[in-house]
C-alpha positions in Angstrom: 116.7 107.3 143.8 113.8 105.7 141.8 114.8 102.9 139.7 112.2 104.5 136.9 114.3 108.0 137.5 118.0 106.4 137.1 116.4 104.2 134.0 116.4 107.5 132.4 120.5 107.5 131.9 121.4 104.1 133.6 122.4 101.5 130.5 119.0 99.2 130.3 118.7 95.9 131.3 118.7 93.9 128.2 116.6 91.0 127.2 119.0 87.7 126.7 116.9 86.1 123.7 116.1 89.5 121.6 118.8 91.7 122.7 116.2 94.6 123.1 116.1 97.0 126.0 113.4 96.6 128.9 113.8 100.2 129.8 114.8 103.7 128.1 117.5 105.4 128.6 116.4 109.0 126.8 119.1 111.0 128.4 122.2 109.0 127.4 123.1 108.7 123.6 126.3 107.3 124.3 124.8 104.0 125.3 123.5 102.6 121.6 120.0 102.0 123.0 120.0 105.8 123.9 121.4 107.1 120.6 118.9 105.2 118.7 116.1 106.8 120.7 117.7 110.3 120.2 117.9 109.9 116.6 114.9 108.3 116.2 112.4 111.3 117.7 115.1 113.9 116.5 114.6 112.9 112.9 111.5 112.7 112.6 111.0 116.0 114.8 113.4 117.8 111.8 111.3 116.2 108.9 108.0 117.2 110.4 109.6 120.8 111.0 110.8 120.9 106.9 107.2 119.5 106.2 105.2 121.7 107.9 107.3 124.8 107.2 104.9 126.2 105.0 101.8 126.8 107.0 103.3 129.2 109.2 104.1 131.3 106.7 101.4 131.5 104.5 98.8 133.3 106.2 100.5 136.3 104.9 104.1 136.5 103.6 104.0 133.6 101.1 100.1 133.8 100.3 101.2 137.9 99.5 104.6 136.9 97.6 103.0 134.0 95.3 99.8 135.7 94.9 98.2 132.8 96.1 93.8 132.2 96.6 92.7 129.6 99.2 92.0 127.6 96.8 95.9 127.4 96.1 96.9 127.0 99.8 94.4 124.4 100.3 95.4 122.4 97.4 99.0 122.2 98.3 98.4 120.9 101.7 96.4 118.5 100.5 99.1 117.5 97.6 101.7 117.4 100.7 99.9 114.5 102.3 99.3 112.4 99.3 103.1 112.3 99.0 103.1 111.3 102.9 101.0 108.8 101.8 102.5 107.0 99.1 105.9 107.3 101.2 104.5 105.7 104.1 103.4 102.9 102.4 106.5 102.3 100.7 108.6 102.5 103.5 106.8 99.9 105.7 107.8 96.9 103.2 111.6 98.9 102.5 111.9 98.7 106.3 111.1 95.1 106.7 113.4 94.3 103.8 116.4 96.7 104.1 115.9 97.7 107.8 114.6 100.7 109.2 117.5 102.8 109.6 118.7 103.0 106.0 115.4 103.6 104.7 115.0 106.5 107.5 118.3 107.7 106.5 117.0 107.6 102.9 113.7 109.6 103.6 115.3 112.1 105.2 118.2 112.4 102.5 115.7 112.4 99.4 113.4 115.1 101.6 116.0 117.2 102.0 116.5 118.2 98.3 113.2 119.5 97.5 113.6 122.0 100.9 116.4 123.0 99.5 114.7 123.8 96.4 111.5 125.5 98.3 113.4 129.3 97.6 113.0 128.4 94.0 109.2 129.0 93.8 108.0 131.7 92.1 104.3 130.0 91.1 101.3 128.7 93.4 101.8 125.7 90.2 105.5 125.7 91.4 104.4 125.9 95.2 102.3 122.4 95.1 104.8 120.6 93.3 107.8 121.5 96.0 105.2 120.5 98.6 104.3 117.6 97.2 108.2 116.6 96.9 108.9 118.3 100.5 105.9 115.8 101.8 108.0 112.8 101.4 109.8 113.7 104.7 106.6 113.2 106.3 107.1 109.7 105.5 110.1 109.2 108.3 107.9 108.4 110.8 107.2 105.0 110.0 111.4 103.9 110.3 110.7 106.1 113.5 108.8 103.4 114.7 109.9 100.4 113.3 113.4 101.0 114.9 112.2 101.8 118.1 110.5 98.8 118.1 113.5 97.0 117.2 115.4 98.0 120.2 112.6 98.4 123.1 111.1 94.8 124.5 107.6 94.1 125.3 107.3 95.9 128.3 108.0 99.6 127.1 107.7 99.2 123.9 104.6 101.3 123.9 106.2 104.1 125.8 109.3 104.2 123.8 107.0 104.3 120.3 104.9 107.1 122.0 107.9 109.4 123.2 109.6 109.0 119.5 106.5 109.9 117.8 105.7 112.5 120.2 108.6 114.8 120.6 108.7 113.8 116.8 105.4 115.3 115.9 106.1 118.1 118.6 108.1 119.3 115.1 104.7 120.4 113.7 104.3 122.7 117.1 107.9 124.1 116.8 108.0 125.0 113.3 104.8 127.9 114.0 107.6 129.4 116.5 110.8 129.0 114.3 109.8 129.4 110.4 108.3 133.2 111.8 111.4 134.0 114.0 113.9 132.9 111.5 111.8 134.7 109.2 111.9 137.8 111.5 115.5 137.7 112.4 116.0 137.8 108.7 114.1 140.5 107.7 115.1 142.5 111.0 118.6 141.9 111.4 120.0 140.6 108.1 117.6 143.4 106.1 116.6 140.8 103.6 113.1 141.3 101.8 110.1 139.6 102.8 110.1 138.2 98.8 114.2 136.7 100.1 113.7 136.5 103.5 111.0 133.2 103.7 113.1 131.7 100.5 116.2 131.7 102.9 114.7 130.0 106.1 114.2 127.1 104.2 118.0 126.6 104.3 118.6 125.7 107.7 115.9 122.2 107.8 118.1 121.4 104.7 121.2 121.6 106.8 119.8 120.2 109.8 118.2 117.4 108.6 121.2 116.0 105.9 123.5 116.1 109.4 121.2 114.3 110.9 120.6 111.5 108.1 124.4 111.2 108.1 125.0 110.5 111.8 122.2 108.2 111.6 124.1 105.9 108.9 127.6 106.4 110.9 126.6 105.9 114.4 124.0 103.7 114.7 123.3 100.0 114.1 120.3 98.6 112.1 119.4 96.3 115.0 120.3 95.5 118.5 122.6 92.4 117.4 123.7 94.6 114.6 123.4 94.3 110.4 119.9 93.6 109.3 120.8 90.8 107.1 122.3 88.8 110.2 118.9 89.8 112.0 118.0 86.5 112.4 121.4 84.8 113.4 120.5 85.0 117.1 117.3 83.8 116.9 118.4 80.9 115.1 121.4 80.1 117.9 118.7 80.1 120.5 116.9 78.3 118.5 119.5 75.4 117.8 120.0 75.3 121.5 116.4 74.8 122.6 116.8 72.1 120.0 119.8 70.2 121.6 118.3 70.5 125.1 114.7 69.3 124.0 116.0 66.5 122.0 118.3 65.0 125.4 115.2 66.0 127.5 113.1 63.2 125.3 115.7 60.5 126.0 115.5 61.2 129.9 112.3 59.6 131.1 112.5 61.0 134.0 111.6 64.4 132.5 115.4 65.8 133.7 118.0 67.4 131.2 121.4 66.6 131.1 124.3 68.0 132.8 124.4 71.6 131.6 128.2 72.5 132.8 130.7 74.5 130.9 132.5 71.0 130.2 129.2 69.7 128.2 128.1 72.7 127.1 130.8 73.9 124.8 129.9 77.9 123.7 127.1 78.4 125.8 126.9 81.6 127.9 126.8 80.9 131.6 123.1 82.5 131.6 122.5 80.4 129.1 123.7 77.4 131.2 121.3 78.5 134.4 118.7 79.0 132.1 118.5 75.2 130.8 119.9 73.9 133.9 116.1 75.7 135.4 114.3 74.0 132.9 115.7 70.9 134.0 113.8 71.2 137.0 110.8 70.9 136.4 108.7 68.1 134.5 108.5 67.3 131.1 104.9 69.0 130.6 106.7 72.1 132.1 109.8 71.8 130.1 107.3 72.0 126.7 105.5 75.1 128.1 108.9 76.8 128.1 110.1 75.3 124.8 106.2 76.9 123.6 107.3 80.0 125.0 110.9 80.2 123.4 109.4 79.6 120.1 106.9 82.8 120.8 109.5 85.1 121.3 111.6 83.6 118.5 108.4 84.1 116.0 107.3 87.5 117.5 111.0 89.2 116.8 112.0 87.7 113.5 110.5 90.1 110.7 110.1 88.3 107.3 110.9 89.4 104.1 108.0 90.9 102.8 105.8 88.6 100.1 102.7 89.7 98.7 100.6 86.4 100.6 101.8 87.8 103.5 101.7 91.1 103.2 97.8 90.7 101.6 97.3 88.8 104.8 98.1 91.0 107.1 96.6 94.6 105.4 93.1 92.5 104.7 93.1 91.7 108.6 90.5 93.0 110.3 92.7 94.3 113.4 94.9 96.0 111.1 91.4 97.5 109.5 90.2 98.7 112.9 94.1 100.0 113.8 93.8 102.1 110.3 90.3 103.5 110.8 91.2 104.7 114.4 94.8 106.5 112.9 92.7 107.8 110.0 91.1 109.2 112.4 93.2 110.5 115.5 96.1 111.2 113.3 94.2 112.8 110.2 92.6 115.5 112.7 95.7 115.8 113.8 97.5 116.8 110.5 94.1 118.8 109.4 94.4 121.0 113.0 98.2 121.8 112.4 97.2 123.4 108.8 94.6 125.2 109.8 94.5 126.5 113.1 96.7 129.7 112.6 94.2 130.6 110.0 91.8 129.8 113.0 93.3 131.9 115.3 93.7 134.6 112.6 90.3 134.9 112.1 88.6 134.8 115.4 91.1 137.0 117.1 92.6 139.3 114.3 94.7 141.3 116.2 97.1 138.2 116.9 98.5 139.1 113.4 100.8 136.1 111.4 102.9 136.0 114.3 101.3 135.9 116.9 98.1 133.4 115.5 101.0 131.0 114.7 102.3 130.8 118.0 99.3 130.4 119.8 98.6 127.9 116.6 101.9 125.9 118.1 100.9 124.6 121.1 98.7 122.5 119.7 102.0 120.7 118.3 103.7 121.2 121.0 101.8 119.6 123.5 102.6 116.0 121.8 105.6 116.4 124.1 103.7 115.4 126.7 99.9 113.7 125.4 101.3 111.6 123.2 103.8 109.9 125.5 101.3 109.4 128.3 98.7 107.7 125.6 101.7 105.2 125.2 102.0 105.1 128.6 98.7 104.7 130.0 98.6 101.7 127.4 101.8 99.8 128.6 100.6 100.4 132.4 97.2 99.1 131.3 98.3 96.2 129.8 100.7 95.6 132.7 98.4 95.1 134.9 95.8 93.4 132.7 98.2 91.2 130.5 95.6 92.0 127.8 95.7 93.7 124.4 91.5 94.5 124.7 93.0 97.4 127.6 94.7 98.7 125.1 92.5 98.8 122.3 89.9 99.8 124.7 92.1 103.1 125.2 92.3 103.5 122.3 88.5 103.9 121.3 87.9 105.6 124.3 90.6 108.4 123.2 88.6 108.4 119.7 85.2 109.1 120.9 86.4 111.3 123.6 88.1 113.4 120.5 85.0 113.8 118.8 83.3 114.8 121.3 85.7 117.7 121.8 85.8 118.4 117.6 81.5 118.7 117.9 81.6 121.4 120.9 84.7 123.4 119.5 82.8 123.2 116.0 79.2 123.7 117.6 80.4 126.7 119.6 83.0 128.5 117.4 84.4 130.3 119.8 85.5 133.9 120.2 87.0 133.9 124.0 90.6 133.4 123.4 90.4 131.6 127.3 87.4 129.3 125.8 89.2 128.4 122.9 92.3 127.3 123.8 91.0 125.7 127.1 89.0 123.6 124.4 91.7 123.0 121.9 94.0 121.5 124.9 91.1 119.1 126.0 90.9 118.1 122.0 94.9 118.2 121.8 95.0 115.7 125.2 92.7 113.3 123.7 93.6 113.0 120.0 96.9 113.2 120.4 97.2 110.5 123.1 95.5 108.0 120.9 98.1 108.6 118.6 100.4 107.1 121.6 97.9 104.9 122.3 97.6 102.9 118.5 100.8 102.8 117.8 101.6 101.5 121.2 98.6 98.2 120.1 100.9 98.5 116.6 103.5 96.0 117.3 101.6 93.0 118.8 99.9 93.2 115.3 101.2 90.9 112.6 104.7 91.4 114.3 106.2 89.4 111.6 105.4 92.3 109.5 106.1 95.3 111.5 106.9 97.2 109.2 104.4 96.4 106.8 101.6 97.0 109.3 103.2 100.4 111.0 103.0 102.0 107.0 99.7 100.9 106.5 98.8 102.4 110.0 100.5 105.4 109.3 99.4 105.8 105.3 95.6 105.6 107.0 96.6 108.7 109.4 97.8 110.5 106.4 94.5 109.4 104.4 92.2 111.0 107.2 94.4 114.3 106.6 93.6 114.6 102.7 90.1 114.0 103.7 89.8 116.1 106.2 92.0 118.6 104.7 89.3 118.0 101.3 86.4 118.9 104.0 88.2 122.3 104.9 88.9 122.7 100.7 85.0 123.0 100.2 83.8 124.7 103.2 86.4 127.6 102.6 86.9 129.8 106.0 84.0 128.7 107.7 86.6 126.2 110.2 83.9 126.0 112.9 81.9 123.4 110.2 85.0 122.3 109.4 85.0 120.7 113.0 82.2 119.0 114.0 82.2 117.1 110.6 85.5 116.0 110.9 84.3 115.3 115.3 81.3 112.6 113.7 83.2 111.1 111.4 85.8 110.1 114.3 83.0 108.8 116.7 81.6 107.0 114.1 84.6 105.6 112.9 86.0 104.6 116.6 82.4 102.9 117.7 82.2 100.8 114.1 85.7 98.9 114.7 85.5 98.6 118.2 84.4 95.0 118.0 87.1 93.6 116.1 89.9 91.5 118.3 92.7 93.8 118.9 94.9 90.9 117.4 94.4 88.2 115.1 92.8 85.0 116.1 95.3 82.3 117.0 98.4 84.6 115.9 101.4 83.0 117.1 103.8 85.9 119.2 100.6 87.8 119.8 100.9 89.1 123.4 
């Protein structure tokens, strides 16, 4: 069998000086490598179901109930993703000071109250504030990624960011089949009213996503060598031992290390042992290049505590700039497309109804399942091959344009053949959606000393693109064609003005 098929369940080879896995083993949460994966695409995947709940329902049902104009529906899915916002900025810093699996946990925990609480409405005042609130949980995917990260090495690092994210966002694709049928079954089978039936749906993403915070906090670690506080213990032991090797290395001037048995070597691993016993064959020139590359590794994994010279340094760079713009754009289409393309469907093919408009309306969301994860992948293969970060930043861009491209012909065209428009809206759904994949596999090699700093920035941009081109939809009213090929310029323009800029920062040390 295929060592990249068994890989799937087989417990991953681990990196000795990190502790983080070089494969992913997405169909077996018992190992802890696996379970982290799980819960790291499965909560995010709940959140993004509670936080785009709403939609669904209001082309008719709630817009009826609430008495609401589009003037009211378009201002609380823009107040939704302001609260994304601010929460994804906060939680890049809280992640690299407290870890990334409390401050998911927390997300998830504090988001859950206010989706509780969505039955309560009874205003379209009372409806923007609940959203607002219920938009925090769209905040979760930035511990999504910062704990992948954690626990995935180098080598499918971008794969293993791209599959959380993208069975994640696949959330936003579910929740056009679910809110309706729970909604449905409601009405249907439990005889509730439309006014109690939508108020009672919200109940089960409350449920699901505090049992899902809580096995987060009892099952899981914060980091591969556990607490995040001790984070840096391991580092530092490898560190001490490059230390006592180099050191007898400069009294040998023959360039050879000293005897590396058990006997000398008291609490060294035997890997350990062969490791430095392999260095000590080779010259002294060669023995620095490996001491060079120990002290990499050692810089690229240990996140620092977040301090406003270094966190100013790295948002002001200019490859976190060009990571931002091209999120603002990929991902803001992205959140723009799930809000309004029921309403699309509604209107260009009225005899869908609510129902059927959102499920065609899901695929869209859906398909990250699969594009997203091969934009991860494409860039991990790419950069494989090439060992350079300008093939993945080149993928990047290319996804971009290619998205606008696909938002200027959809918007151009407008179309009224259900086989034209969805055959488009796949080919726009491929491209955007693997760039998502695609940035947030570049992500890491970025300022990896602040991971988490850079991943909430990243992601506060994607939510920034959404309010504007949410704002965009707010003032041309129905006409969603327009809507489109302003949003499809903006994102060429965008990709093609940072394209220049390094895809890491000159000189940065653990920049691969």
């Amino acid at each position: 069998m295929p060592p990249s098929i068994i890989s799937l369940w087989k417990a991953p080879d681990i990196n000795p000086v990190n502790h983080k896995a070089r494969s992913i083993p997405v169909l077996n949460p018992l190992n802890i490598y696996g379970r982290v994966f799980l819960l790291s695409w499965w909560g995010f995947f709940i959140a993004f179901w509670s936080w785009y709940a709403f939609p669904p329902l209001m082309t008719e049902t709630i817009k009826s109930d609430l008495k609401l104009s589009q003037k009211d529906i378009a201002n609380s899915n823009v107040i939704s993703l302001a609260a994304t916002m601010l929460v994804r900025l906060a939680a890049g810093p809280l992640c690299d000071r407290y870890g990334a699996r409390w401050t998911f946990a927390g997300v998830l925990l504090v988001g859950a109250i206010p989706t509780a609480l969505a039955g309560t409405v009874s205003t379209p005042q009372g409806l923007i504030a609940v959203r607002f609130f219920v938009g925090i949980l769209g905040g979760s995917f930035i511990p999504c990624q910062v704990w992948t990260t954690g626990f995935f090495d180098k080598n499918v690092v971008g794969t293993a960011n791209s599959l959380a994210a993208g069975f994640g966002n696949a959330g936003g694709g579910v929740t056009y089949f679910v809110m309706p049928g729970i909604f449905n079954s409601l009405v249907q089978h439990q005889h509730l009213t439309d006014h109690v039936a939508w108020r009672v749906a919200f109940v089960v993403p409350f449920i699901l996503i505090t049992f899902t915070a809580l096995v987060m906090i009892l099952t899981c670690p914060d980091t591969p060598t556990g607490a995040w506080s001790a984070r840096t213990q391991e580092v530092k032991r490898h560190l001490d031992m490059r230390d006592t090797f180099f050191s007898g290395v400069g009294k040998d001037r023959k360039g050879m290390a000293p005897s590396m048995d058990s006997g000398a070597s008291p609490g060294l691993s035997n890997d350990t042992i062969k490791l430095n016993s392999a260095r000590g064959q080779g010259h002294f020139s060669e023995t620095h290049a490996q001491e060079d590359d120990l002290l990499t590794a050692a810089s690229w994994e240990l996140v620092e505590k977040p301090t406003i010279q270094g966190s100013a340094k790295a948002i002001l760079s200019l490859p976190t700039l060009a990571l931002s713009v091209a999120y603002f754009c990929s991902f803001g289409t992205e959140l723009c497309i799930n809000t309004i393309l029921g309403a699309y469907y509604a209107q260009n093919f009225p005899k869908l109804g609510q129902t059927g408009s959102g499920d065609w309306a899901a695929m869209f969301g859906l398909l990250n399942f699969v594009f997203r994860p091969a934009g991860g992948i494409s860039s991990d293969t790419i950069y494989r091959h090439t060992r350079s970060l300008w093939g993945k930043k080149i993928l990047v861009h290319s996804f971009g344009a290619m998205t606008g491209v696909f938002l200027l012909i959809i918007g151009f065209l407008n179309p009224h053949s259900k086989a034209t428009f969805v055959g488009l809206i796949t080919g726009l759904a491929f491209f955007e959606e693997a760039g998502n994949g695609g940035c947030f596999s570049l992500v890491p090699h970025v300022h990896p000393t602040s991971n988490g700093l850079v991943t909430g920035v990243t992601g506060a941009a994607g939510d920034l693109g959404g309010i504007v081109f949410l704002l965009i939809y707010r003032y041309s009213g129905t006409n969603y064609g327009r809507v489109f090929w302003i949003i499809g310029i903006i994102t060429i323009a965008g990709n093609l003005l940072v394209s220049w800029i390094r895809p890491i920062p000159k000189g940065q040390l653990g920049g691969r």
